[in-house]
C-alpha positions in Angstrom: 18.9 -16.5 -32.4 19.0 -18.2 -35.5 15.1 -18.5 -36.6 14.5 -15.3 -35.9 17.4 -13.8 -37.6 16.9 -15.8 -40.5 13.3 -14.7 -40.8 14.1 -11.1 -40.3 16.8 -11.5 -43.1 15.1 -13.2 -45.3 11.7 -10.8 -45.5 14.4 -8.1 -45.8 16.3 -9.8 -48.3 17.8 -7.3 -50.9 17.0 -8.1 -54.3 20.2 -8.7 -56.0 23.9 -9.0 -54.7 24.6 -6.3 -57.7 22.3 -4.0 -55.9 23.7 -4.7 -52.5 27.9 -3.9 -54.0 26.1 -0.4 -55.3 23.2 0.5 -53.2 25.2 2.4 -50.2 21.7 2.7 -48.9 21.5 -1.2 -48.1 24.5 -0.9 -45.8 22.5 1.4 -44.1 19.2 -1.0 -44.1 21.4 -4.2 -42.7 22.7 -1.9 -40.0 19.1 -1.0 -39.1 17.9 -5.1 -39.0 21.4 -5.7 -36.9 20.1 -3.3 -34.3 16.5 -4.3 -34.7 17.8 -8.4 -34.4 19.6 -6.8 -31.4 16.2 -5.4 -29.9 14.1 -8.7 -30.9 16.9 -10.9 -29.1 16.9 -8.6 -25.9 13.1 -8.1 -25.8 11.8 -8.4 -22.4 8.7 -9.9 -24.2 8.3 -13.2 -25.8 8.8 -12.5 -29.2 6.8 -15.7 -31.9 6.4 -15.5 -35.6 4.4 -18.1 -37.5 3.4 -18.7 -40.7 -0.5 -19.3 -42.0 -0.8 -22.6 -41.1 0.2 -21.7 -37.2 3.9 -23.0 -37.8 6.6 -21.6 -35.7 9.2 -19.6 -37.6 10.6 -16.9 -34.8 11.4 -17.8 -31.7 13.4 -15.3 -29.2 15.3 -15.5 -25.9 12.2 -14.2 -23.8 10.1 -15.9 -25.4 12.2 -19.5 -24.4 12.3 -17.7 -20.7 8.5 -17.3 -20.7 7.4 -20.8 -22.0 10.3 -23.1 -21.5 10.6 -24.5 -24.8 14.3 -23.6 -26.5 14.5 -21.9 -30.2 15.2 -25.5 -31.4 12.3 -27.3 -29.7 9.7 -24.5 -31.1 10.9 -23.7 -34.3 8.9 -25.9 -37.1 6.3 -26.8 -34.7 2.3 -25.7 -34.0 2.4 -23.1 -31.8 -0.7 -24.1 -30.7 0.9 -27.4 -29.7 3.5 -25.1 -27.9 1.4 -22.9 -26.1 -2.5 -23.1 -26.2 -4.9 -24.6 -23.6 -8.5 -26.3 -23.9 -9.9 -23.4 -22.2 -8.2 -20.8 -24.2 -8.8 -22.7 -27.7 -11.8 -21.4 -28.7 -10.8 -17.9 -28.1 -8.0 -18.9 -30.6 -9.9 -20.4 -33.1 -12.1 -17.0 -32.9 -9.2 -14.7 -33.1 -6.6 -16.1 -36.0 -9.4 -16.2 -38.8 -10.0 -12.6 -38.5 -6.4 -12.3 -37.6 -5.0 -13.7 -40.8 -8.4 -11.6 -42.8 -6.5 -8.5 -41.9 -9.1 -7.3 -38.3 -6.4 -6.0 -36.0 -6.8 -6.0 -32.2 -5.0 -3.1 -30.9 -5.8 -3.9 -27.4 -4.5 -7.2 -27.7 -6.0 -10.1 -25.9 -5.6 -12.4 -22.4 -5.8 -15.9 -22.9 -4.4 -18.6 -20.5 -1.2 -19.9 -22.0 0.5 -23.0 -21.1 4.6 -23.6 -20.4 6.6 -26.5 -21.4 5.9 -27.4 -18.2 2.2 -27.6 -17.7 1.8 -24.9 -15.4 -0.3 -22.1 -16.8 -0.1 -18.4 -16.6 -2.2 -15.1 -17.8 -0.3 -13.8 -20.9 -1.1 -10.9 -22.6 -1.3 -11.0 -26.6 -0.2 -8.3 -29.2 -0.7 -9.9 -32.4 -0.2 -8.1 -36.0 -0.1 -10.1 -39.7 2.9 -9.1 -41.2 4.1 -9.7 -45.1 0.1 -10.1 -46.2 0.3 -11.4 -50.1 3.1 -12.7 -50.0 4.9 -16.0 -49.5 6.3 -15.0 -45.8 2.7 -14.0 -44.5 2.3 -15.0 -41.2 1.7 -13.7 -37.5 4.0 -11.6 -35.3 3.1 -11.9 -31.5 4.6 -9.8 -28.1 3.3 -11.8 -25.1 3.7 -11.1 -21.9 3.1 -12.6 -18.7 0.2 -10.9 -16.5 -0.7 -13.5 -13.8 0.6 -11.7 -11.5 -0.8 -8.4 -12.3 -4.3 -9.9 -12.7 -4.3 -11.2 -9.7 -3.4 -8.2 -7.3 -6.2 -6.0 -9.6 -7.9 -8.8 -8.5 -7.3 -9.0 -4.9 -7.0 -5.0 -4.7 -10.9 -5.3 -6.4 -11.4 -7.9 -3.5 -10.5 -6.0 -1.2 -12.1 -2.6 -1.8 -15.3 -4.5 -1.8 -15.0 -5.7 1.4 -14.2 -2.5 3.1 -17.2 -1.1 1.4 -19.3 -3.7 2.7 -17.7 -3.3 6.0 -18.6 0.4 5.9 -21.9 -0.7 4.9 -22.1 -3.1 8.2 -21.0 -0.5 10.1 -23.7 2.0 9.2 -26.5 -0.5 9.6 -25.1 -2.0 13.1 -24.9 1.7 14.4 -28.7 2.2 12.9 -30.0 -1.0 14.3 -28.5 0.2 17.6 -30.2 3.7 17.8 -33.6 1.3 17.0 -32.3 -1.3 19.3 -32.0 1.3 22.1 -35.0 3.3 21.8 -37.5 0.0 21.7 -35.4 -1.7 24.9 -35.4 2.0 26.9 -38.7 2.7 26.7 -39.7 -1.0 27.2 -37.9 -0.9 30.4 -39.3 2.6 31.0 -42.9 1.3 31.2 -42.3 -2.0 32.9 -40.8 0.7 35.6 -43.8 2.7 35.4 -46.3 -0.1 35.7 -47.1 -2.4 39.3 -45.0 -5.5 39.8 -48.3 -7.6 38.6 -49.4 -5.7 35.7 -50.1 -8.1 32.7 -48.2 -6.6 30.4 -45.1 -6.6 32.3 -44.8 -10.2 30.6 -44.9 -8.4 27.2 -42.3 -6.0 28.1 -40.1 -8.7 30.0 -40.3 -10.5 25.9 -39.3 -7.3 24.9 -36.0 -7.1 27.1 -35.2 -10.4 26.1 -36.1 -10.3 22.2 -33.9 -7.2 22.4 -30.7 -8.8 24.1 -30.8 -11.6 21.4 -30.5 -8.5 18.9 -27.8 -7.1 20.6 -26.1 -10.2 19.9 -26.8 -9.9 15.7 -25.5 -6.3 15.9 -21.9 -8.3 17.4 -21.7 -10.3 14.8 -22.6 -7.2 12.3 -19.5 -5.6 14.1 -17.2 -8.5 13.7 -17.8 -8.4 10.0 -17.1 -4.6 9.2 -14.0 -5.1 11.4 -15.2 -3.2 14.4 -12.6 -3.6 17.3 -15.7 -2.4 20.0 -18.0 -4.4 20.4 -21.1 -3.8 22.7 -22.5 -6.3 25.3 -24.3 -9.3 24.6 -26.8 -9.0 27.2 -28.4 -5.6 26.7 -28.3 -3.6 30.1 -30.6 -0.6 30.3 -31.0 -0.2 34.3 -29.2 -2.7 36.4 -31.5 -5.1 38.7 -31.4 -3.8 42.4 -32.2 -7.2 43.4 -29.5 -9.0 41.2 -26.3 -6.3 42.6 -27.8 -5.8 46.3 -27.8 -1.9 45.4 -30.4 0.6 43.9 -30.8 0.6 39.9 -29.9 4.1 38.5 -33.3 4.8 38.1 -34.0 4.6 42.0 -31.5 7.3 43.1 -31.1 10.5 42.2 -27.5 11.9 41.2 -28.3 14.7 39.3 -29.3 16.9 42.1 -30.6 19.4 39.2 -27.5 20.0 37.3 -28.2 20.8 33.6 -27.2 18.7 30.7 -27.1 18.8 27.0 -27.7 15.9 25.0 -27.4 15.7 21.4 -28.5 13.0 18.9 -30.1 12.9 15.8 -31.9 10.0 16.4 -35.3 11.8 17.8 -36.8 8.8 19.3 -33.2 8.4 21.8 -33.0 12.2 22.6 -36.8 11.5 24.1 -35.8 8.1 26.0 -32.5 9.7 27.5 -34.3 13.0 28.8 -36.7 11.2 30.4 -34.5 8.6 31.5 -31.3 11.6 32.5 -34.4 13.1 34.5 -35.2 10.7 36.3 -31.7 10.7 37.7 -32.0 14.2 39.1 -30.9 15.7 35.9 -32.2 18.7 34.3 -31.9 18.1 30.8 -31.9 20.0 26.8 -32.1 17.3 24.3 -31.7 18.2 20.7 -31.7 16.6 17.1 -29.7 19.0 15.4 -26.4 19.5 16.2 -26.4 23.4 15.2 -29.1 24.2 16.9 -27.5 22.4 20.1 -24.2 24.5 19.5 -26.4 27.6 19.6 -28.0 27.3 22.1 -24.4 26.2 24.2 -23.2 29.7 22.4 -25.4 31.3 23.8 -24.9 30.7 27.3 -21.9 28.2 27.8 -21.7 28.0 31.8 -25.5 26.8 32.0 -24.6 23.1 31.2 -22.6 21.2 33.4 -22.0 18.5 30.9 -22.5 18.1 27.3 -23.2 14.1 25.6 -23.0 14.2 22.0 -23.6 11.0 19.2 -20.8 10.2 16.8 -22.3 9.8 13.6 -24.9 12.8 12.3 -25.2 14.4 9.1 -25.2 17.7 9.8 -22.0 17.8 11.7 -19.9 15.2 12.9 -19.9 14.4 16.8 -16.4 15.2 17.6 -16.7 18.6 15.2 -19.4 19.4 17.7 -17.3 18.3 20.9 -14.5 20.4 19.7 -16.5 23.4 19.2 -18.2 23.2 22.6 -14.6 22.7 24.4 -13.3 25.7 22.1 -15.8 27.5 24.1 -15.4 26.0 27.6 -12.6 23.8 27.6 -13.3 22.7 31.4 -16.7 21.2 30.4 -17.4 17.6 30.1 -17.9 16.4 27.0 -19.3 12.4 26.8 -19.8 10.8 23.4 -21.9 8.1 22.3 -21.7 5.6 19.0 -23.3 2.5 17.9 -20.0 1.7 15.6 -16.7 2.7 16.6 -13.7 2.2 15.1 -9.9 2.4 16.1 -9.0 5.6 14.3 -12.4 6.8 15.8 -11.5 6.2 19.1 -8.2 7.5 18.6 -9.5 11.2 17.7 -12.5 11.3 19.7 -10.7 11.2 22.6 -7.5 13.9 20.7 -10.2 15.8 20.7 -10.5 16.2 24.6 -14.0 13.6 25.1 -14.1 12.5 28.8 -15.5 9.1 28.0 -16.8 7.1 24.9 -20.1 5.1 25.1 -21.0 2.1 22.9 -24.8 1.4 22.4 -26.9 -0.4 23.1 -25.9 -0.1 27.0 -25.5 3.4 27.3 -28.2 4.8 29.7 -27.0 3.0 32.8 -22.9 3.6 31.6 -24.6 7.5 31.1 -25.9 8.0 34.5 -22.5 6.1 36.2 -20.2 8.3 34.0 -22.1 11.6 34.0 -22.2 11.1 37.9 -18.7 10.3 38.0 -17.5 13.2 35.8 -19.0 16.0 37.3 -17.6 14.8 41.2 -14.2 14.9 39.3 -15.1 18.3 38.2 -16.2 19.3 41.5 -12.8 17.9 43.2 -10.8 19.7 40.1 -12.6 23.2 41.1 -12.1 22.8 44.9 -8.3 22.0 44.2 
């Protein structure tokens, strides 16, 4: 590469051919520039030097490679001509007066650089004054390009802010579900409790309805964070005798006494399941905190026939608690409940050994149906 060899040479020059016949010592210095022409020509960064008035005198291989332009079409020319853009000039016109005053940036800089092209790229600047006071001052640059890095810290940035957010959207649709439930249950507890006639069944009926439109925002919650469960649109507490020609869950009793434990830290659904589970026939010992409900199943394991425990808690997870119950009694049924599941929850929920999985909002009726269904299992199992 000529220019850049002749540069090199000639800020290296050695000051008389007298010395260079007698000084061993420059041998050694011209073998040194041939290797360091060697590494400047094979320099997988673009290599530029230019004088003070921004004139190109250096020009290597990678740097051709990176911006298109040959050694012959760069060398004499502006290398702002060569390589700047309107949105990277003032940046430019910041940098090379306190550039050529001596301020170093040993960081370097990013500017959007241009190719012979057009296109434009990211490149990354390392710029130091070289030769200061004397006739060959001027500017040595490395550039590099960095689009591509940029963009995947970029994308990479992107994307860990959406998982958070989706993490965030799944906490808040399993919240609004717990809330969701509790107003809906006990809505549809009083309008059971109250005559056929009674004004304010219309108030409660609004409240069913108001509540299935919600259900439908807590969908769209869970599409967001990525949630591949998704609960019913239409939320379904205790299903309409009239509307499936059968009784509702509330009307028949399936419990026949047998003892349940139910678990949730949500202290508002532990009181609208009991009364709901005993109403079913049920006999049941609700709790909030999950150690205190592992106690208590410590203490005497055989007196529960099943066990339903929430996913989410903050004292203990759900499927810790599950899997210290079934380290205890293995045979036991062990139900789970969540407002927000994902795929990998799913997946060790039921490694664990969980019978069934239940997504709120519609849980009480699903309850009753599975509870009922796995305890005649458990029934057939011990007769077997």
């Amino acid at each position: 590469m000529f220019g850049l060899t002749q540069w090199w040479h000639k800020r290296r020059r050695p000051a008389s051919r007298n010395d260079l016949n007698a000084d061993a010592g420059v041998l050694q210095l011209q073998a040194i520039n041939k290797r360091l022409q060697l590494y400047l020509d094979r320099a997988p960064l673009a290599c530029i030097v230019w004088d003070t008035h921004h004139v190109v005198r250096a020009w290597n291989p990678a740097a051709a490679a990176t911006f298109g332009f040959t050694e012959a079409e760069a060398i004499g020319r502006h290398i702002h001509e060569l390589v700047a853009t309107p949105s990277s000039m003032p940046t430019i016109d910041e940098i090379c007066p306190r550039l050529l005053a001596g301020i170093e940036y040993p960081d370097g800089v990013v500017l959007e650089t241009r190719r012979k092209d057009g296109s434009q790229m990211q490149c990354h600047w390392h710029l130091a004054l070289v030769d200061r006071g004397t006739v060959d001052e001027g500017v040595i640059a490395f550039a590099g390009d960095v689009t591509a890095r940029l963009q995947a810290d970029r994308d990479r940035e992107l994307l860990e802010k959406s998982r958070a957010l989706a993490a965030m959207a799944g906490g808040i649709a399993h919240d609004f579900n717990n809330i969701l439930l509790a107003i809906c249950g006990n809505a549809r507890l009083a309008a059971d409790d109250l005559p056929a006639d009674h004004p304010a069944q219309l108030s409660l009926a609004e409240v069913q309805r108001a509540s299935a439109r919600a259900a439908g925002i807590i969908n769209q919650i869970l599409a967001f964070s990525g949630n591949e469960e998704e609960s019913s649109k239409d939320v379904v507490l205790f299903q309409d005798a009239a509307a499936t020609g059968r009784p509702s869950a509330a009307q028949v009793l399936r419990g026949q006494g047998q003892s349940v434990l139910y678990l949730d830290d949500e202290e508002s659904l532990v009181y609208l399941v009991t009364r709901v589970l005993q109403r079913l026939g049920y006999r049941v010992a609700g709790f909030t905190d999950a150690h205190e409900a592992l106690a208590a199943f410590r203490s005497n394991p055989a007196a529960y026939e099943a066990v339903v425990t929430d996913l989410s808690m903050p004292s203990m997870s759900g499927i810790e608690f599950a899997s210290q119950v079934l380290s205890l009694r293995p045979e036991v049924p062990v139900v789970m409940t969540s407002g927000y599941v994902r795929a990998k929850d799913r997946e060790s929920v039921m490694k664990t050994g969980v019978r069934d999985l239940l997504l709120k909002p519609n849980t009480v009726e699903e309850l009753g149906d599975v509870l009922h269904r796995l305890m005649r299992e458990t029934k057939t199992q011990r007769a077997g």
